[in-house]
C-alpha positions in Angstrom: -68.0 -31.8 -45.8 -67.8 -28.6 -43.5 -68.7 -29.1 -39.9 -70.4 -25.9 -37.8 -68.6 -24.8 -34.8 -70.9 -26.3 -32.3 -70.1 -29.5 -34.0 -66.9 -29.2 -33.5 -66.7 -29.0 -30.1 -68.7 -31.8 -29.4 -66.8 -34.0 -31.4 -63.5 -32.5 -29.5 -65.0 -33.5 -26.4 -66.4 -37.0 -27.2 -63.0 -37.5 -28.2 -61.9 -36.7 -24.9 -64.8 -38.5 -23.1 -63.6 -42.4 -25.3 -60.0 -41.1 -24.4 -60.3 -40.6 -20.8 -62.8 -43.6 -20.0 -60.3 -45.6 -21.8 -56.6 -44.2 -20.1 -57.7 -42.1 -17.5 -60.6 -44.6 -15.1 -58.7 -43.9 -11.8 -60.1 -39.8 -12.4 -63.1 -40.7 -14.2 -64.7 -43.0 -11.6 -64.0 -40.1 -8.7 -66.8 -38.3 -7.8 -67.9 -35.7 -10.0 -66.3 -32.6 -7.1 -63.5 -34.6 -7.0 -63.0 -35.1 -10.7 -63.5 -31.0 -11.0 -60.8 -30.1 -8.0 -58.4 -32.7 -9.8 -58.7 -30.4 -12.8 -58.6 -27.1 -10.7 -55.1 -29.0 -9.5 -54.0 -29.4 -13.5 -54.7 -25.7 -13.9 -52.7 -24.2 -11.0 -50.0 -26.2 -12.1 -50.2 -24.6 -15.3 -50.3 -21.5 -14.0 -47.0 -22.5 -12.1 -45.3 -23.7 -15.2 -46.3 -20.4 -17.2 -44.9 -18.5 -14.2 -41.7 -20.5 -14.6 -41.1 -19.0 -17.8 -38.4 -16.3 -18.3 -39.2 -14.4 -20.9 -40.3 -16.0 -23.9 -40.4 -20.6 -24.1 -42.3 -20.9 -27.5 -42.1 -24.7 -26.8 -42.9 -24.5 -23.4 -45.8 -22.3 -23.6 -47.4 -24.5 -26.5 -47.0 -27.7 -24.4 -48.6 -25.6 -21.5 -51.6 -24.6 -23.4 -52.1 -28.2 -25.3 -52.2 -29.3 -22.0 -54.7 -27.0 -20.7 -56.9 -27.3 -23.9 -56.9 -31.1 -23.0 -58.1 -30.1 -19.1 -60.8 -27.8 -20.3 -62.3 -30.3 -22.3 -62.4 -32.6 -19.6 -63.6 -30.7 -17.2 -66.7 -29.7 -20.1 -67.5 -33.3 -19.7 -67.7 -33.9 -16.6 -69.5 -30.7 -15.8 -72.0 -31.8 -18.9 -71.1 -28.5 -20.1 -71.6 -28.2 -24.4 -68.7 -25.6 -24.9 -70.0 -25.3 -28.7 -73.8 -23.8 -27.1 -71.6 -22.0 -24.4 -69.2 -20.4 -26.6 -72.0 -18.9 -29.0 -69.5 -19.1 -31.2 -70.8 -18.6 -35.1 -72.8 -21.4 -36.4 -71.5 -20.7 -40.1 -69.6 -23.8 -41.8 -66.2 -23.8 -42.9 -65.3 -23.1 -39.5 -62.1 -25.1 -38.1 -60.4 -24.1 -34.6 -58.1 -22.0 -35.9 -60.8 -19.7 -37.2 -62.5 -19.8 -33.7 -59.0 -19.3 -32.4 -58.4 -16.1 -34.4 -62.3 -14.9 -34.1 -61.7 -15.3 -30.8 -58.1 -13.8 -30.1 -59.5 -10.6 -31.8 -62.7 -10.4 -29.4 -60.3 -10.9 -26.3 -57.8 -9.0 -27.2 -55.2 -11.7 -27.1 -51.3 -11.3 -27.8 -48.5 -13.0 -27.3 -47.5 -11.9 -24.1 -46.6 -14.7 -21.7 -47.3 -12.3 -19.0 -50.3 -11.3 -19.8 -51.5 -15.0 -20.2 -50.0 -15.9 -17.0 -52.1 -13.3 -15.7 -55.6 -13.8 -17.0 -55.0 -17.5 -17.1 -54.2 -17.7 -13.1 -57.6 -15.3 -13.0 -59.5 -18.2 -14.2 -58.1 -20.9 -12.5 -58.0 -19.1 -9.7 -61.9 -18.9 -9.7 -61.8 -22.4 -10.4 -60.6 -23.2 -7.5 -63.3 -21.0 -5.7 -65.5 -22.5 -6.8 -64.3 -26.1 -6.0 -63.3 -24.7 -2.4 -66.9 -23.3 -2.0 -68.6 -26.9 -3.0 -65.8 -28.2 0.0 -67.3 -25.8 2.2 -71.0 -25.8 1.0 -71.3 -22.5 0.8 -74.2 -20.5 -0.4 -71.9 -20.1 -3.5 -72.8 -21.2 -6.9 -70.3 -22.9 -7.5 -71.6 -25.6 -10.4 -72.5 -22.1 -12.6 -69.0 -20.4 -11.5 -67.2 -23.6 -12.4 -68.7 -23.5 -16.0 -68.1 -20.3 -16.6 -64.2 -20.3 -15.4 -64.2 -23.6 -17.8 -65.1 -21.1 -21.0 -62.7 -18.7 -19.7 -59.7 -20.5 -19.6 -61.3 -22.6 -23.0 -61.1 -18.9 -25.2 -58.5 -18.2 -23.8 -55.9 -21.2 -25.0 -58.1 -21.4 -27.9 -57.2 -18.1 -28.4 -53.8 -17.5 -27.6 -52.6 -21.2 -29.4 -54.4 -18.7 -32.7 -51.8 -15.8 -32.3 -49.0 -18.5 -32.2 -49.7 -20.3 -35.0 -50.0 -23.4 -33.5 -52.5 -26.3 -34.9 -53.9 -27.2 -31.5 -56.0 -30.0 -33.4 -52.9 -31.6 -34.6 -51.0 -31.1 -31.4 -54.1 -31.7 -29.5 -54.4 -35.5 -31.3 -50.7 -36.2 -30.9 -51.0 -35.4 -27.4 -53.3 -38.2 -26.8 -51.1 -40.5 -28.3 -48.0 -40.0 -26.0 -50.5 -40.6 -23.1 -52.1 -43.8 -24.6 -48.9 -45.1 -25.6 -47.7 -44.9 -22.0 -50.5 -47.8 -20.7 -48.9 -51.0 -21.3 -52.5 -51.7 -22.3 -52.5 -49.5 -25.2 -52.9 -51.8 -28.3 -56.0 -53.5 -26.6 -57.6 -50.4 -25.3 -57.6 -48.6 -28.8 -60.0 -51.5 -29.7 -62.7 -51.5 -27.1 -65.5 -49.2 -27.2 -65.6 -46.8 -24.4 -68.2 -47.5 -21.5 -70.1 -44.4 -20.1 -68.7 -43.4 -16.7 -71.4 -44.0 -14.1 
């Protein structure tokens, strides 16, 4: 059975949601402007680690973009954002994240440039962090709309640029997951309770 696109992404990020109400509680029972700026955090450190690279790390950069894909996902959920509706991505079936990837590559004219992703993806964070920086300040600012839309931003774009490397982020995406849960010494018992909606 073929799932649409919008589909897809909500079943990426319920996955996300059961994983980090299960491994991660310490961020999930923050405040929801806390839980964002704790993601704005994870980005710039991304964009640190991308900066870091000299030349071309075809292992770094992957890691560095799984990573990222996780964060966005995250950061969807806690901003109740529905990255499938937001993307407007087709609502054909057949579609898989590759395709998205590739559909998605060509409309952002993505390469493999680590330079250019440093670039566009320090853009994004970068208004990101605005945005968390204007909700510190209360500023007549919108940040809750500014934060979604950096969100999709930096979403396309690893979507995207994981497409013109060939990766599977799926795959790598799931095995991800594992090497955190495997890290709580809790693991075997937490893989068998149901997760509990954040308050």
């Amino acid at each position: 059975m073929t799932v649409t696109a919008p589909a897809l992404m909500l079943d990426l990020q319920w996955t996300q949601l059961s994983h980090d109400e299960r491994y991660h509680k310490d961020v999930v029972l923050l405040p929801l402007g806390e839980r964002v700026k704790h993601m704005a955090l994870h980005m710039a450190k991304y964009v640190g680690y991308l900066a870091e690279i000299d030349g071309d790390d075809p292992d770094r950069v992957s890691r560095i973009l799984v990573d990222a894909f996780i964060i966005t996902l995250a950061t969807a959920n806690t901003l109740n954002q529905d990255l499938g509706r937001d993307l407007a991505a087709p609502n054909g079936s057949g579609l898989d994240l590759s395709k998205i990837g590739h559909d998605l590559a060509a409309e952002l004219a993505t390469t493999n440039d680590v330079s250019g992703l440093l670039r566009t993806f320090a853009r994004h964070a970068g208004a990101l962090a605005k945005a968390c920086e204007s909700l510190d300040h209360m500023e007549s600012f919108p940040f809750r709309n500014a934060m979604r839309e950096s969100n999709l931003a930096l979403f396309k774009l690893v979507v995207a640029a994981a497409a013109v490397r060939s990766l599977d982020l799926a795959a790598l995406y799931a095995a991800r997951l594992r090497v955190v849960e495997e890290r709580s010494i809790f693991d075997a018992r937490l893989r068998d309770v149901a997760p509990v909606a954040a308050q």
